[in-house]
C-alpha positions as CSV (number, residue, x, y, z in Angstrom):
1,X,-17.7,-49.9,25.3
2,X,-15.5,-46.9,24.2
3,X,-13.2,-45.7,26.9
4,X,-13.1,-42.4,27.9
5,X,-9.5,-41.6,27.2
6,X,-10.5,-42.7,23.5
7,X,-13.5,-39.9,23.4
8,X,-11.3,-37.3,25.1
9,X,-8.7,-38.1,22.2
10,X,-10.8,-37.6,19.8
11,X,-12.2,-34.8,20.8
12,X,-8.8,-33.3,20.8
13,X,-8.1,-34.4,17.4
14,X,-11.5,-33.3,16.0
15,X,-10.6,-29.6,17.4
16,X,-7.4,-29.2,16.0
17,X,-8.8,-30.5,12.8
18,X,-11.5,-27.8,12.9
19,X,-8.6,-25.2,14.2
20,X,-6.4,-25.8,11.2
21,X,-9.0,-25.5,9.1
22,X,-10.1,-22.0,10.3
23,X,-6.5,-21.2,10.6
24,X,-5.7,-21.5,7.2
25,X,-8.7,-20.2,5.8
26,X,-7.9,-16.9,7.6
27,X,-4.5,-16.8,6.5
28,X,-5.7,-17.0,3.0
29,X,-8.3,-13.8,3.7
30,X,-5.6,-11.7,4.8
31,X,-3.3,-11.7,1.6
32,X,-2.0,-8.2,1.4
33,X,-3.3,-6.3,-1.8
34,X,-1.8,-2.7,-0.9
35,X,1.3,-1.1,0.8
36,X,1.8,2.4,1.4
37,X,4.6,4.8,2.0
38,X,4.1,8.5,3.8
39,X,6.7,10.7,2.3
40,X,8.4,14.2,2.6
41,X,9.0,16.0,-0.6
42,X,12.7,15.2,-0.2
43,X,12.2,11.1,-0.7
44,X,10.7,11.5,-3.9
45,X,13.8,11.2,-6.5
46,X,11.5,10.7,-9.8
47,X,8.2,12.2,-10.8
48,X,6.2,10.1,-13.3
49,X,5.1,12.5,-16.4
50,X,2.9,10.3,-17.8
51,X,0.9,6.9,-17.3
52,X,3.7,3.7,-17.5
53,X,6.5,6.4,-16.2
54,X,8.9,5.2,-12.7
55,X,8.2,6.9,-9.6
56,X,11.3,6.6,-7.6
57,X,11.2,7.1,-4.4
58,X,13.2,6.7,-1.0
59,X,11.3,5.5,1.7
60,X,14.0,6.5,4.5
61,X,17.3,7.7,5.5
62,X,19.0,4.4,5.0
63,X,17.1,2.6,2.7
64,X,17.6,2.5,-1.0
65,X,15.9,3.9,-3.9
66,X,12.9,2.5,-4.5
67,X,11.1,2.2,-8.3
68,X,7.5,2.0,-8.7
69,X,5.6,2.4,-11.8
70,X,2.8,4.4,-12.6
71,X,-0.5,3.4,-15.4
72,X,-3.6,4.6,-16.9
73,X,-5.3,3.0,-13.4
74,X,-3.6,5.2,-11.4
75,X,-5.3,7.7,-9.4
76,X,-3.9,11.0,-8.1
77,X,-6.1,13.6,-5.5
78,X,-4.8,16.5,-3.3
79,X,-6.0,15.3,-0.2
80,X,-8.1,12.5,1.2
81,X,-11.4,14.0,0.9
82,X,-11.0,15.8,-2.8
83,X,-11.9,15.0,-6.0
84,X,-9.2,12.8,-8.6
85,X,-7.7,14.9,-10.5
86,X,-5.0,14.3,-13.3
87,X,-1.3,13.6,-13.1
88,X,-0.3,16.9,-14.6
89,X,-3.0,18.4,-12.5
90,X,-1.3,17.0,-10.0
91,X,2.2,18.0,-10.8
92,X,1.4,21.6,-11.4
93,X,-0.2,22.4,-7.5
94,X,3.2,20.2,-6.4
95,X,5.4,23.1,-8.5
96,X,2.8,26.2,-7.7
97,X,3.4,25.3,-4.1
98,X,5.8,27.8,-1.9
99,X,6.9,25.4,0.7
100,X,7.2,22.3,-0.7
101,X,9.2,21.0,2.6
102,X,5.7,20.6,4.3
103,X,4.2,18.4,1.6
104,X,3.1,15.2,2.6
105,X,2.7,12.3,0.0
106,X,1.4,8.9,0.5
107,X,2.0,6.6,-2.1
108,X,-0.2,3.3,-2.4
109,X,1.1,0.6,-4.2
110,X,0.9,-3.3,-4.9
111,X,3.6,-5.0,-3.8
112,X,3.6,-8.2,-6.1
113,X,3.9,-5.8,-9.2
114,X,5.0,-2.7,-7.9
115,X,2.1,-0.9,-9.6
116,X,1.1,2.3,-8.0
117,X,-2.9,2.5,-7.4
118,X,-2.9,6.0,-5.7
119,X,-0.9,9.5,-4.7
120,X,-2.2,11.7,-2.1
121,X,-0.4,15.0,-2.5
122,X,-1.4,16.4,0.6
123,X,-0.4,20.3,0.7
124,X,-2.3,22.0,3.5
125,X,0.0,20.8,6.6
């Protein structure tokens, strides 16, 4: 005859067994694939011209310069909810723009490689 301390032990056992399991295999489903940074047009140091160009940024006040690089995957739009459009495209509304103070830019980016994925060169603030 089993006692029941021994059942209530492993019971115990068998649930942090199952926890772990489900622990870990959550921590693995959350790897981080993409960072972003929201910036004013005075923390952009560098423009990229062209695909495999640095973007150098300066995320805030404090903080160093920041390089990121830009590719042939990367994607640039003037707002959320608007078509892509190119990087020069891109460039040219950022220099045809009277107040460039009130531009807002988010930047997505991996973070193992640095790569940027997407600008949002939002104008209409």
């Amino acid at each position: 005859m089993v006692s029941n301390q021994f059942k209530f032990s492993a019971i115990l056992l068998t649930l942090f067994f199952i926890l772990s399991v489900f622990s870990v295999s959550a921590h693995a489903a959350l790897e981080v694939i993409e960072e972003a940074y929201e910036l004013n047009s005075t923390q952009i140091l560098h423009w990229p011209l062209r695909a495999g160009d640095s973007f150098v940024i300066q995320p805030c006040v404090d903080c160093g310069a920041r390089t990121l690089r830009v590719s042939d995957e990367t994607r640039y739009a003037t707002g959320f909810n608007t078509a892509l459009i190119s990087l020069s495209d891109l460039l040219r509304v950022k220099s045809q723009s009277l107040n460039t103070e009130n531009h807002l830019i988010i930047v997505f980016f991996q973070p193992n490689d640095l790569l940027v994925t997407r600008i949002i060169l939002q104008t209409d603030l």
